[in-house]
C-alpha positions in Angstrom: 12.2 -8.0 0.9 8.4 -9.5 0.6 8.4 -13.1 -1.3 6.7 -10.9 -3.9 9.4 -8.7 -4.7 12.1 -11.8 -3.9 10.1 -13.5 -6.6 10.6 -10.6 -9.2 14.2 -10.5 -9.0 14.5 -14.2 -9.5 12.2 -13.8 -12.6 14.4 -10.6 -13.9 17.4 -12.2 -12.7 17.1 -14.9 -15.0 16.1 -13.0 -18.2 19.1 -10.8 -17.7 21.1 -13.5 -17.6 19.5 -15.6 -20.5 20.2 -12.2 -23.1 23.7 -12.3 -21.4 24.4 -16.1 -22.6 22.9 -15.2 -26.0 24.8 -12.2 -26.8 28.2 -14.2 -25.3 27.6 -17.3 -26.6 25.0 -17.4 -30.3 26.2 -13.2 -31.1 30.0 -13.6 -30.1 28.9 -10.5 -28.7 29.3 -10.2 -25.1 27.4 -7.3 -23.3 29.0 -7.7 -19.4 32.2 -8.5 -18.0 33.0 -11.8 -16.8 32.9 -10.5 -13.3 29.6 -8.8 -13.4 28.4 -11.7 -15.3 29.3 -14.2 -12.3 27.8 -11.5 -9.8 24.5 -11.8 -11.5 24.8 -15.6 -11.3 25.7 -16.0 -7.6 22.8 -13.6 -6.6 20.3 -15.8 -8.5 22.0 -19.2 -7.4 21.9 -17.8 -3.6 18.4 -16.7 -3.8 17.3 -20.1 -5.3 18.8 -21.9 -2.7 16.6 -19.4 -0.1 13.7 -20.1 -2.0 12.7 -23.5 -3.4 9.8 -22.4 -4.2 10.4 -20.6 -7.3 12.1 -23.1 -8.7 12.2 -22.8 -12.7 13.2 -26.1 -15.4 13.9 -23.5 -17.2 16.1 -21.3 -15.3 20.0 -20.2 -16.4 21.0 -21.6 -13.2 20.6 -25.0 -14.2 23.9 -24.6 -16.9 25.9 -24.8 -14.0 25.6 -27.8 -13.3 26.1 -30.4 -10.4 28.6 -32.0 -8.5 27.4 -35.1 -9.1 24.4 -37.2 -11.3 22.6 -40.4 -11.1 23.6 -42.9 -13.6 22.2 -42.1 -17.1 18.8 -44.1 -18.0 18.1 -45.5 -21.3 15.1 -44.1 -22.9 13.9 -45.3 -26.2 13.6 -42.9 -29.5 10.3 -41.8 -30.0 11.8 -41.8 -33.7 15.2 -43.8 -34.7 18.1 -41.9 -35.0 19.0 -43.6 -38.1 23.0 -42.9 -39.7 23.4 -41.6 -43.4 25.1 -43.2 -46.5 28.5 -41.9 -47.7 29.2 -40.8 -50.8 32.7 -39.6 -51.8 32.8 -37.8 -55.3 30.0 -35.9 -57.6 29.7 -39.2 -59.7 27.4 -41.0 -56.5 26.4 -37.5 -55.5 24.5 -37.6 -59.2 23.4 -41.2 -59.4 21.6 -40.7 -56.0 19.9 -37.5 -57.2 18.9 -39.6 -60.4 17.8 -42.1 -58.6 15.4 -40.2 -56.4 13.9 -38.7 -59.5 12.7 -41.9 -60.8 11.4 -42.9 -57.0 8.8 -39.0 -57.2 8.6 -39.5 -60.6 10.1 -36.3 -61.0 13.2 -34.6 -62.4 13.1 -31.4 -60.3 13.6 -32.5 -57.0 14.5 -29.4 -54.3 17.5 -30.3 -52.3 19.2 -29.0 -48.8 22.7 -29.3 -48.7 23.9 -28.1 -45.0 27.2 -29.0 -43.5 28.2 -32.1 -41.6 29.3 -31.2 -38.1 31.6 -33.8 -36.7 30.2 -33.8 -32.9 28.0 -36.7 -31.1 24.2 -36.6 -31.8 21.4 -35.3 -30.1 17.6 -35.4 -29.6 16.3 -32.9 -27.7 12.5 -33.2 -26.6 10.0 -29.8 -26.1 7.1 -29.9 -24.0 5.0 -26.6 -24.6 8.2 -25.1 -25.5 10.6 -26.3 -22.1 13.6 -28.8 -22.6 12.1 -32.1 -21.2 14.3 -34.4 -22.4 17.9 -34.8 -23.9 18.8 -37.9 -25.6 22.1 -39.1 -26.9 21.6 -41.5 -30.3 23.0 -45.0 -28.5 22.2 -47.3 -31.2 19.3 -45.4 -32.8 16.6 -47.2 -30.9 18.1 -46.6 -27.7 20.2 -43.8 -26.3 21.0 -42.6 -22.9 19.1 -39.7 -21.1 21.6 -36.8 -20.3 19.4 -34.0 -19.3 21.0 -32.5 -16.9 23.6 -32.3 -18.9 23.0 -30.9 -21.5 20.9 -27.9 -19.8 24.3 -26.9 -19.2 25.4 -26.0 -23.1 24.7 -22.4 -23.4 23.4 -22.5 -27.2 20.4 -25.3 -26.1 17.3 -23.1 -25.0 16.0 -24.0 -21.6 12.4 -22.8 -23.2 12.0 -21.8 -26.9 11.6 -18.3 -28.4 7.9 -18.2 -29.9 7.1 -17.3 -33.1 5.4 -14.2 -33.8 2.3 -14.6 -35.6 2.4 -18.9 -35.3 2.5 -20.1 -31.5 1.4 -23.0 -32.1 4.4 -23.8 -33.9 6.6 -24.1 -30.2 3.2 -26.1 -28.4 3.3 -29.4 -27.7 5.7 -31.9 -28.1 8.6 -31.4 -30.8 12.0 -33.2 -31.2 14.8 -31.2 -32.4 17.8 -33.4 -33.1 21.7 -31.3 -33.7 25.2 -31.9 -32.8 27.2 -31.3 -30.0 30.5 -30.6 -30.4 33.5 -29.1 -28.8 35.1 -26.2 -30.3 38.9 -26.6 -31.4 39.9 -23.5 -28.6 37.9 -25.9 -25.7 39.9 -29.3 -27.2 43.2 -27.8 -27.0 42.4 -26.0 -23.8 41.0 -29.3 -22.6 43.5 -31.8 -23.6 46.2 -29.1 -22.1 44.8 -29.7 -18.5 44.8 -33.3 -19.1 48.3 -33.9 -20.2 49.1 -31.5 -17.3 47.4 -33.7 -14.5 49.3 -36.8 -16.6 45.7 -38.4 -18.0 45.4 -39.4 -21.4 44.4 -36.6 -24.3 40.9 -37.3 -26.2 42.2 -38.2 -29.6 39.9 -35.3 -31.0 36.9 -32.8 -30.6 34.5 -35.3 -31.4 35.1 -38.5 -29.2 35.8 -35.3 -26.3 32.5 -34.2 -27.0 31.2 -37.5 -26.6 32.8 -38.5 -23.6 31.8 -35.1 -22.0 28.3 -35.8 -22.7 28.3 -39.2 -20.5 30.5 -37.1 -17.7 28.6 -37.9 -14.3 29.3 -34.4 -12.7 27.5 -32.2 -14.5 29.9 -29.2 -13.4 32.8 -30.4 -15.5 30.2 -30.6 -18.3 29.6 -27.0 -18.0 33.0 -26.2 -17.6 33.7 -27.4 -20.8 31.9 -25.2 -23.0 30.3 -27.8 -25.6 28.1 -26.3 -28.2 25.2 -27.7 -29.8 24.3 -26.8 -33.5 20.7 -28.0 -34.3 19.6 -29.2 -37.7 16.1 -30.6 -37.7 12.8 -30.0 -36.3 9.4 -32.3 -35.9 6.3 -31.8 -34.1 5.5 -35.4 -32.3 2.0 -34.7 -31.8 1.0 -33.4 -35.0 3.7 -33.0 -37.6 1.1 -31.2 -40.4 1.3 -28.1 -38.0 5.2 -27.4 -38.9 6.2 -26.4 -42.5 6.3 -29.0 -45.2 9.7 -27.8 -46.3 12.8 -28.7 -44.3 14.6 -25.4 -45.3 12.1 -23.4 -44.1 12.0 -25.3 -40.5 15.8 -25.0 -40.2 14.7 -21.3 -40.3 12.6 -21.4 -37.4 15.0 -23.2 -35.4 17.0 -20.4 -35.7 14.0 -18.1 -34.6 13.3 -20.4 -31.8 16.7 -19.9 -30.3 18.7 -22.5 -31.3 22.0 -22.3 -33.3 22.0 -23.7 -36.5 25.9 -23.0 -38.0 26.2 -22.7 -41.5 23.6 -21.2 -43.5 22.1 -24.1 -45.5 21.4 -23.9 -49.2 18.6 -25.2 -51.3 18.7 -26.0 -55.0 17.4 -28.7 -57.6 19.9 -27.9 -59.7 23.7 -29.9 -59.1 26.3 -27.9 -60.4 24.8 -25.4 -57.6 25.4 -27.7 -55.0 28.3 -29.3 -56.2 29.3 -25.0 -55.8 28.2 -25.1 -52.4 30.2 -27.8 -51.7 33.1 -26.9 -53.4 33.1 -23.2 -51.7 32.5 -25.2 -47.9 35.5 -27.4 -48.7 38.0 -24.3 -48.6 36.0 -22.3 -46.1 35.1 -25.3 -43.6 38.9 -24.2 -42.5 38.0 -21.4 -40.6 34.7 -22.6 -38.8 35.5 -23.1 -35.1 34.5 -26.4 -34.6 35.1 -29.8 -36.7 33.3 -30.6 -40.0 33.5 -33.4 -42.3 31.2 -33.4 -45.4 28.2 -31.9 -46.3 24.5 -33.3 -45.4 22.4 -33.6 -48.7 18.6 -34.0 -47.8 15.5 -33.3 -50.2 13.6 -30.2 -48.6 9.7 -31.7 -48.8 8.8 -33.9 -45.9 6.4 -35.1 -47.6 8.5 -36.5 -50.3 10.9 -37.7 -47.2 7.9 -39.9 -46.3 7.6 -41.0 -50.0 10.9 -42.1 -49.9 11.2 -43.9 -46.6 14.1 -45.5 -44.9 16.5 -48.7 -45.4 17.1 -50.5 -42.5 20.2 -47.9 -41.3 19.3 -45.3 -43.0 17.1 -42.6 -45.0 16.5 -42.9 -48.6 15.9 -39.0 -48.9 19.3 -38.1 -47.5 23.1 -38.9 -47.5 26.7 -37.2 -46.3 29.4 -36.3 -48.7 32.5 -36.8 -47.0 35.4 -34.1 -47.9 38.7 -35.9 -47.8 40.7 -35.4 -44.8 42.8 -31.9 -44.3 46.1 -32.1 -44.6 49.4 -29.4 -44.6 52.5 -29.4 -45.6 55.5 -28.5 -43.8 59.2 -29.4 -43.5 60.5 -32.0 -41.3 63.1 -30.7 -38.8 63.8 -33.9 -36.9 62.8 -36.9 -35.9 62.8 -38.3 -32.4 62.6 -42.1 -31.0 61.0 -43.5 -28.8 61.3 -46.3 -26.1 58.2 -48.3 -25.2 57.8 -50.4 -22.6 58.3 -53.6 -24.5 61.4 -51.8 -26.0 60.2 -51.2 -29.1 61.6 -48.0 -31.3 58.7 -45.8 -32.6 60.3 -42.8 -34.9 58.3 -39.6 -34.8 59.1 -36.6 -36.9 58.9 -32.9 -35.7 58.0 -30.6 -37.9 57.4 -26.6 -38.5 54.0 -26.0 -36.7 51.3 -26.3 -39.0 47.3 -25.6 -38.5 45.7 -28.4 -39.4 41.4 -28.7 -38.4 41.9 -26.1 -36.6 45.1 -27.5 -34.0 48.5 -26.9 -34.6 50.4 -29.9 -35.5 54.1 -29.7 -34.6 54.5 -34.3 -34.4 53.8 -36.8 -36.8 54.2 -40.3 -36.4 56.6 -42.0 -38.8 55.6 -45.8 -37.8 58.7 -47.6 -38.1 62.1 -48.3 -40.3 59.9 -49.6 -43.3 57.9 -46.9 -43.7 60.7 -44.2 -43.7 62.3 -46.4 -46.5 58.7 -46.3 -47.9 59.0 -42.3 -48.4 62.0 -42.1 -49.3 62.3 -39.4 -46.4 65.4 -37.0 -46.0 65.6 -34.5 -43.2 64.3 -31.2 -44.1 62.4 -32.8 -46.6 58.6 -31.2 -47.1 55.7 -33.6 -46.3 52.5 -33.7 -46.5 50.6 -34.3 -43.0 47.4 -36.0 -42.4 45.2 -35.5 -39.5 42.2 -37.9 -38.6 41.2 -39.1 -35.9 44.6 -39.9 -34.6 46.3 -37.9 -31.1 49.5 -38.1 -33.5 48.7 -37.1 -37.0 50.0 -39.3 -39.9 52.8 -38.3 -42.5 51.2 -39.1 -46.1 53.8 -38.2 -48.8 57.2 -36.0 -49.6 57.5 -33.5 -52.1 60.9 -34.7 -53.3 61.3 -31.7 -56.1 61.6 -29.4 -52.9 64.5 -31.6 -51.5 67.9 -29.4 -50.8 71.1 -31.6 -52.7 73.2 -32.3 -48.9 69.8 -33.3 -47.3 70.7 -36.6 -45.3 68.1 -39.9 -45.5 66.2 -40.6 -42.1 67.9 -43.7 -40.8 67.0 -45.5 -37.8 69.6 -46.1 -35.2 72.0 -49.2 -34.5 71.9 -48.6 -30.9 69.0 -47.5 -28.3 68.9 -44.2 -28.6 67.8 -43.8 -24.0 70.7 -46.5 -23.1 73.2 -47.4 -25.8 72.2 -51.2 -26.3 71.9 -52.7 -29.3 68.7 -53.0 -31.3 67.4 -56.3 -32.5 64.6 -56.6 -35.4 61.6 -58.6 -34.3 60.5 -62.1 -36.2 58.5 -61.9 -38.4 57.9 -57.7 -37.9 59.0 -54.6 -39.3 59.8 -53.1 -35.8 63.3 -53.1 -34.1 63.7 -53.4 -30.1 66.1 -52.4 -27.3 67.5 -55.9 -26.2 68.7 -53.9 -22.3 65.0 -54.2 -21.5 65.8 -54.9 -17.5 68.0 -51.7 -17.8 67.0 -49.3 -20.1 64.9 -46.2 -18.3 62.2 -46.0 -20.8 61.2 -49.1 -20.2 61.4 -49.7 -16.7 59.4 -46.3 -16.8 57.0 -47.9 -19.0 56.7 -51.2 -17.4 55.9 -49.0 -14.2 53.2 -47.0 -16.1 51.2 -49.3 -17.4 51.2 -51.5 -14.1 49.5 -48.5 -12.9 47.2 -47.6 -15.5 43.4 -48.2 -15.1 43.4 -50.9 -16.9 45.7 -52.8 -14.6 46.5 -52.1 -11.3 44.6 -48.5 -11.3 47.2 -46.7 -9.0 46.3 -42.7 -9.2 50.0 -41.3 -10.4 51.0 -40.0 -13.6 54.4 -40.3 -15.7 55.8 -36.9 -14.1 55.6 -38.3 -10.6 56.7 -41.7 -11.8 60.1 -40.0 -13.5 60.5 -38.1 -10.6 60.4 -41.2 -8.4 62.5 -42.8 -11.0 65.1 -40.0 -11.0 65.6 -40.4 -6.9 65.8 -43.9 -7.4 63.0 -44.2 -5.5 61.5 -46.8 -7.3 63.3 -49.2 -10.2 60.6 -52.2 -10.5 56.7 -52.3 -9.9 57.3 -54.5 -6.4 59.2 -50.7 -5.2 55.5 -48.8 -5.4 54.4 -51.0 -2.2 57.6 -50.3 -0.5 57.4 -46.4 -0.9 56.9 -44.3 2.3 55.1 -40.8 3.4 59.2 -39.8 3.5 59.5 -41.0 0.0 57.0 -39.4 -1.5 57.9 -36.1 0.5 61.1 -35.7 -1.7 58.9 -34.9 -4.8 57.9 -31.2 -5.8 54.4 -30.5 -5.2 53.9 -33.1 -3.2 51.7 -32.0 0.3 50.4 -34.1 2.5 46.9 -34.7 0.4 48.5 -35.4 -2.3 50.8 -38.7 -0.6 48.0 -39.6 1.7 46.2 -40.0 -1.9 48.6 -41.7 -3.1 49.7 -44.5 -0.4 46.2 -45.1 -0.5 45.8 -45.6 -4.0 49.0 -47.6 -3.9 47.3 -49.8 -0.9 43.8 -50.3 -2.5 45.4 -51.5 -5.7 46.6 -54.7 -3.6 43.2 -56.4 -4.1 42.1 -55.6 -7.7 41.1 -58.2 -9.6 44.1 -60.8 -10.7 43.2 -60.4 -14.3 44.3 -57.2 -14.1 46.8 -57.2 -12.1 48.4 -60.1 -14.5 48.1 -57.7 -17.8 49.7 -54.8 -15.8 53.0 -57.4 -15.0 53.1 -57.1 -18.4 54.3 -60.3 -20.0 55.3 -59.7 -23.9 51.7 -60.0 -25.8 49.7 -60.6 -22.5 46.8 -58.5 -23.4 43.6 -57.6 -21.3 42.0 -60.8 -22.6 44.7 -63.6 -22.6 44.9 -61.7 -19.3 41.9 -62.9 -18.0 42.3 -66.3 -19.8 44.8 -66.9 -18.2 43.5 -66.0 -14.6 40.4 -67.6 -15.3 41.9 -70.9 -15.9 44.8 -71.3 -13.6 43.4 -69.0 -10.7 46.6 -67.6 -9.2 50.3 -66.7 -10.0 52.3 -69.8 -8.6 50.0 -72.4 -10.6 50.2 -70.1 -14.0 54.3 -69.8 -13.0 54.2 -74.0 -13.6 52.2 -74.1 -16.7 54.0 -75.7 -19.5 53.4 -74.5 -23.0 52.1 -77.4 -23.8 49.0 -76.6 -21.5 49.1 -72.4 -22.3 48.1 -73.5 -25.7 45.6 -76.0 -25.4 43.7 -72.7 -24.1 41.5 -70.5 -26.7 43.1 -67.8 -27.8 46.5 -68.5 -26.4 48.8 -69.9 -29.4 52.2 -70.7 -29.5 53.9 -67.0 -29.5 52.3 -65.9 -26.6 52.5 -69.7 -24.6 56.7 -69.1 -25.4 56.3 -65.9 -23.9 54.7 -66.7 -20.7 57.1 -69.4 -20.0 60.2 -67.6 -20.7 58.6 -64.6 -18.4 58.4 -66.7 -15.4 62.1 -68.5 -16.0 63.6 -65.4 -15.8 65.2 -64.9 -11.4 64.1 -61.6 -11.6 60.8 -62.3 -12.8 60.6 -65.1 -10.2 61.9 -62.1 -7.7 59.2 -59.7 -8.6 56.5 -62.0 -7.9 57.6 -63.3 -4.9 58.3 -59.2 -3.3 54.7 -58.5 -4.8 53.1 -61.6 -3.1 55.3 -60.4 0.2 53.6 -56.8 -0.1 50.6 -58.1 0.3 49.0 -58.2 -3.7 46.5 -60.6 -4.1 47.7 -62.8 -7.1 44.7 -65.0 -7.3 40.9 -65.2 -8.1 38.6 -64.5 -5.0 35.1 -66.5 -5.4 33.7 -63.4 -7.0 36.0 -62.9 -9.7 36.0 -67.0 -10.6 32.0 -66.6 -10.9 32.1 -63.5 -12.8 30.3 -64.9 -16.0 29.1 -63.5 -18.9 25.7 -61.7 -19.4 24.9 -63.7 -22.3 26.2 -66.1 -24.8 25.2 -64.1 -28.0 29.3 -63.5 -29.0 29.8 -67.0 -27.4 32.9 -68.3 -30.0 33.4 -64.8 -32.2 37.0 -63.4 -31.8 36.3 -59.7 -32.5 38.9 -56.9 -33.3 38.0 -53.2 -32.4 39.5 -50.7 -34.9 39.1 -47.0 -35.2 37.2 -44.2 -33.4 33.8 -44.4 -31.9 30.8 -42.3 -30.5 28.2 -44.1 -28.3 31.3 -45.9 -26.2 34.6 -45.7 -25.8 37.2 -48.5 -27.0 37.5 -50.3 -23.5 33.4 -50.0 -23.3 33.3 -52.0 -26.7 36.0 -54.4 -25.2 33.7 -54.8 -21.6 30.9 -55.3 -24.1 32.2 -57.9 -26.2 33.4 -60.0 -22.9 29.8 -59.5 -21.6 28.3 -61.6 -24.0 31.0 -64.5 -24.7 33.1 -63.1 -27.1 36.8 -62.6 -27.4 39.0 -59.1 -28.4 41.6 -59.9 -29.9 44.2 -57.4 -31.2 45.3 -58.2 -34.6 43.3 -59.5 -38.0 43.7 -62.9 -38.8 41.8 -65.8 -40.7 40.6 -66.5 -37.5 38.8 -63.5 -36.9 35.1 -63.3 -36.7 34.6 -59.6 -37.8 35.6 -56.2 -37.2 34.2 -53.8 -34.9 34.5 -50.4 -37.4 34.4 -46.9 -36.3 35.8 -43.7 -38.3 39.0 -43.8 -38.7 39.5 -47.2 -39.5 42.9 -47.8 -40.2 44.0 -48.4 -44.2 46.1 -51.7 -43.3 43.5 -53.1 -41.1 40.7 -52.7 -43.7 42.7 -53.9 -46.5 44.0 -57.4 -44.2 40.3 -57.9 -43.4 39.1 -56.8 -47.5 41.7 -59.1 -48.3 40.8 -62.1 -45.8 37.2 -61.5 -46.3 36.6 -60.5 -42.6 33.3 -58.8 -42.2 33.2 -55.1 -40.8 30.7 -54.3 -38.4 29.8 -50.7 -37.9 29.2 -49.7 -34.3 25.6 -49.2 -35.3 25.3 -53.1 -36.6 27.3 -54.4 -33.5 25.0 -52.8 -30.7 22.1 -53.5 -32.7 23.0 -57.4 -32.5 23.2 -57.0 -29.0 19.9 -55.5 -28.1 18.2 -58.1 -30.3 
C-alpha cells in the first residue's frame, strides 16, 4: 500500500468504528458482531502502531486504553463545580420556587426538572470541537485531570457532531459537565470478579464509578464500561453564542453526540413538575443505572446569572432527593457471624428481591437489640432498605402478614463456629465468643486482617487463607513466615507464579512500616491511629510490651479501655510467644529513621479528633483518614464529646447523626473539609 492509501484506511477505519460504538453503545442497537467488531479494531490499532504519523486525539483507538498512566495532575476549574441544596418534600420544592419569584420579580418563572444521576462528576473541555481536557470535580475549585481516561467511555465524543446550520455553536472552547456512572449489569459483573479474586466489593455503582475514574491503567477503565450522561453546556469564550435557554442546550448536547438520559421537562407551572417527579419516582426503577432525585434548575441563563451563587452552591437550582428504594420480602433465615474480635453479627437471608437494580438476597440484622427492636419472627415479611451499604439494611416487619407457629429470632447461647459460650460486652449491645484463641473464625480473622493493606499488605485472599487453614498449614499470623514453596503446593490452583508471588509478598511484608504492622496484630480497639500512636511514641514492640497503663494513657487519644487492653494483650504467653516467633522470622517491629521522621504536612487539623462517616466521591475513606493524619489531626472511630466534627458523606448513618445532633458535633461535608485544607 502507498502511505496515501494506508492513510485512507486509518481515516475510514475510524469512522466505521465510531458509528459502530454509537449504534452499540447510545442506540442499544448494535450493527456488527463482537468478533468483527474487534477485527476492525486490531487492524486500526496495528496500523497506528506502523504509522505514527497519523496519529489522531480523536481516534476510537484511544477507548482502549493503556497499560499504565502517569499520576493524575490537578488542574483548576475554569468554572467551580459547585454542589446543589436538598430538598425533600413539595413544601421546600414550593418555598424555593416562591422565593425565586420574588428575586426576578416575577411569578412565571420557566423551570427544568431533569433527573439526578447518582455517578461522580465531570467536566469535560472542547477545543474547536476535540475532547482536550477531562476533569473530575475534587473540591470544586480543584479536581484531578483524567483524560486519558475518560477517552475510554464510549458515550463521551472524541470530537463533537456539528450542528447543521450553526457551527459555531461546537468552535472554540466549551465545557460540558455530566455524570459518569456505572451501570447496575457492570457493578454486579464487577464486584463478581472482585469477590472471586478475594478483594473487597465497591459498596455501590457510584463510589465504583468513582474509584474507576482515578484507576492508573487506563485498560481496566475501559474494560469497565462506565457511561457518561451529560447535562450542561457553556461556551468559555463567548457564552452569548449558545442559546439563552438551558432546555434548549440540553438539546444540542444531544445533537452533538453526547448522551443525555432522561428526557428533561420544562414547565413554570408546579403541579407539572411535582407530575414529573411523581411519574420518575416509579419509573427511575427500570433505568439501567442509579438515580436519586430529580435536578430542578430555572431554564434562562440569563436569570441563572441574576440569581447567582451561595458560597456551595447555586441559587437558580437544587436536587429533590426521592427516598431510598426499598422491597419487601420474607425472611427465610438468619445466619451468624464470627468476627475476628469474636463478636456475633446476625444477618438475615431473605427471598431474592430487586432492589436499585441488584438483587438483594442478605440484610444485616445488627445485633440482639435490634432483633428485639422488630419484633422479628422467622418467615416474617420485612421491609429492606438499600443505600449505600454492601449489606442492605432491614427497616420494618409487616406483623399482620405473620403465620400463628412463626418462631421469634433469638440469638444463640453458644458460638455458633465452635460451641463456646457467649459473653455480652460492657457497656454494648453486642455479645462475643469468649474461645477467641480457638475458635476458627477468628483465628481466620485475626489472619486476614494481619494481611490486609492496611496492615501487613500480604497479597492472599480469605479462600487461600481457609484453605491453608483447613491443612493446618497455618493456625497463628507468626505460621505465614514459616510457610514453604511445598506448602503452598498443596492448595488448588496454586502454580508456581502464583507461590513465587506469594512468598514474596509474605517476605516484603517483613519491613512495612511498624504502625502497621502493630494494627494488623490486632490488639482489641487498636485502630490505625492509636496504631501509629503507639509506634510513634514507644518506637518498637519490646518497649510498648513494658508500658504500664499508667503511661498508655497519659498519651492522646489512648484512654483507659484501650490502655487495659494493650496491657492485658501483652500478659497473655501466647501473645508474648507470637511476638517473639515474629521478631525470630525476621519482622521488623520497630521505627526505622524514616518512619520516626515522618511528620505531618501541615498543622491545620493540629488538635481536631475527626470521625469519618458515610460514603464519599472525590476520595475514598482511607484517603480521608491519610488526609486527616497529613495535617495534624486525629481519626477516631466513634462520636463522643470529645470530637471535633464529623467528616459527612451520603449515607451518613441515622445513629451517628443523631449522637453528633444530640452532642452538638459539627458535620462537615466532604466539600467543606477539602475546602479547609486547600485554604
Amino acid at each position: 500500500m502507498t502511505p496515501n492509501s494506508t492513510e485512507l484506511e486509518i481515516e475510514q477505519l475510524r469512522k466505521t468504528i465510531e458509528q459502530h460504538n454509537r449504534a452499540y453503545y447510545l442506540d442499544n442497537a448494535p450493527t456488527i458482531s463482537d468478533a468483527d467488531y474487534d477485527a476492525l479494531m486490531q487492524r486500526l490499532l496495528t496500523l497506528e502502531a506502523e504509522h505514527p504519523e497519523f496519529a489522531d486525539p480523536t481516534s476510537p483507538s484511544l477507548r482502549v486504553g493503556r497499560d499504565r498512566n502517569d499520576a493524575f495532575v490537578q488542574v483548576a476549574h475554569e468554572q467551580p463545580m459547585l454542589s446543589l441544596s436538598n430538598t425533600y418534600n413539595y413544601d421546600e420544592i414550593a418555598e424555593i420556587c416562591k422565593r425565586t419569584d420574588t428575586l426576578l420579580a416575577t411569578d412565571d418563572v420557566p423551570w427544568v426538572a431533569e433527573m439526578k444521576y447518582d455517578g461522580s462528576s465531570i467536566s469535560l473541555i472542547y477545543e474547536e470541537g476535540v475532547l482536550a481536557r477531562a476533569v473530575t470535580r475534587g473540591d470544586g475549585t480543584l479536581g484531578d485531570d483524567v483524560t486519558v481516561n475518560v477517552r475510554t467511555i464510549q458515550s463521551v465524543p472524541l470530537r463533537l457532531h456539528s450542528i447543521a446550520g450553526h457551527p459555531d455553536y461546537t468552535r472554540g472552547r466549551i465545557e460540558v459537565r455530566g455524570e459518569v456512572l456505572l451501570p447496575f449489569k457492570e457493578f454486579e459483573r464487577l464486584n463478581g470478579e472482585r469477590t472471586a479474586e478475594s478483594e473487597a466489593p465497591f459498596a455501590n455503582p457510584r463510589n465504583a464509578a468513582a474509584g474507576t475514574l482515578k484507576t492508573l491503567n487506563s485498560r481496566i477503565v475501559a474494560q469497565r464500561r462506565l457511561l457518561c450522561i451529560c447535562y450542561y453546556l457553556y461556551a468559555l469564550d463567548d457564552e452569548t453564542r449558545l442559546p439563552d435557554s438551558y432546555y434548549e442546550r440540553m438539546k444540542l448536547l444531544e445533537e452533538m453526540g453526547f448522551d443525555t438520559g432522561v428526557a428533561p421537562f420544562k414547565s413554570s407551572d408546579l403541579s407539572a413538575l411535582y407530575h414529573y417527579i411523581d411519574e420518575w419516582d416509579v419509573q427511575r426503577g427500570d433505568l439501567p443505572y442509579a438515580t436519586d432525585g430529580i435536578v430542578l434548575k430555572v431554564d434562562s441563563l440569563t436569570q441563572q446569572r441574576v440569581l447567582g451563587n451561595t458560597a456551595k452552591s447555586p441559587r437558580w437550582a437544587f436536587a429533590y432527593k426521592y427516598q431510598p428504594e426499598n422491597a419487601r420480602a420474607e425472611l427465610l433465615s438468619v445466619d451468624y457471624q464470627v468476627g475476628r474480635s469474636g463478636i456475633v453479627t446476625p444477618v438475615a437471608n431473605v427471598e431474592p428481591v430487586l432492589i436499585s437494580g441488584t438483587v438483594v438476597r442478605r440484610a444485616t440484622l445488627h445485633n440482639e437489640e435490634f432483633i428485639k427492636s422488630l419484633d422479628l419472627h422467622y418467615h416474617d415479611y420485612v421491609y429492606i432498605e438499600k443505600g449505600g451499604e454492601i449489606i442492605p439494611k432491614i427497616t420494618a416487619v409487616e406483623p399482620s402478614l405473620r403465620r400463628p407457629e412463626a418462631e421469634p429470632v433469638r440469638l444463640p447461647e453458644r458460638c455458633p463456629a465452635c460451641g463456646a459460650p457467649l459473653q455480652q460486652i460492657d457497656g454494648s449491645v453486642g455479645y462475643y465468643c469468649v474461645n477467641s484463641y480457638a475458635c476458627p473464625p477468628q483465628i481466620m480473622g485475626r489472619i486476614e486482617h494481619y494481611c490486609t493493606r492496611r496492615a501487613a499488605d500480604i497479597n492472599v485472599g480469605p479462600e487461600t487463607i481457609d484453605a491453608l487453614f483447613d491443612r493446618h498449614l497455618i493456625e497463628n499470623i507468626d505460621d505465614l513466615y514459616k510457610l514453604t514453596a511445598s506448602d503452598l503446593a498443596q492448595l488448588p490452583n496454586f502454580k508456581e507464579k502464583s507461590i513465587n508471588n506469594l512468598l514474596a509478598s509474605i517476605e516484603q511484608s517483613k519491613g512495612r512500616p511498624f504502625a502497621r504492622l502493630l494494627y494488623g496484630i490486632g490488639i482489641r480497639f487498636v485502630g490505625e491511629g492509636t496504631a501509629k500512636t503507639l509506634a510513634r511514641h514507644f518506637q518498637s514492640i519490646d518497649r510498648l510490651a513494658q508500658a504500664t497503663a499508667y503511661e498508655l494513657q497519659a498519651l492522646p487519644d489512648v484512654g483507659p479501655k484501650i490502655a487495659e487492653q494493650v496491657v492485658y494483650f501483652f500478659s497473655l504467653e501466647r501473645n508474648q510467644q507470637l511476638i517473639a516467633e515474629l521478631q525470630r522470622c525476621g519482622v521488623r517491629l520497630e521505627e526505622c529513621a524514616e518512619e520516626a521522621t515522618d511528620m505531618p504536612q501541615s498543622n491545620r487539623l493540629e488538635g481536631e479528633r475527626i470521625v469519618i462517616s458515610g460514603s464519599f466521591t472525590q476520595h475514598s475513606r482511607d484517603e480521608y483518614k491519610q488526609l486527616i493524619e497529613q495535617h495534624g489531626g486525629t481519626n477516631v472511630g466513634s462520636i463522643s464529646s470529645r470530637t471535633t466534627f464529623v467528616l459527612m458523606g451520603s449515607d451518613m448513618g441515622p445513629s451517628k447523626r443523631a449522637k453528633a445532633e444530640q452532642l452538638g458535633i459539627p458535620l462537615v461535608t466532604e466539600e467543606e473539609f477539602l475546602a479547609r485544607l486547600n485554604s
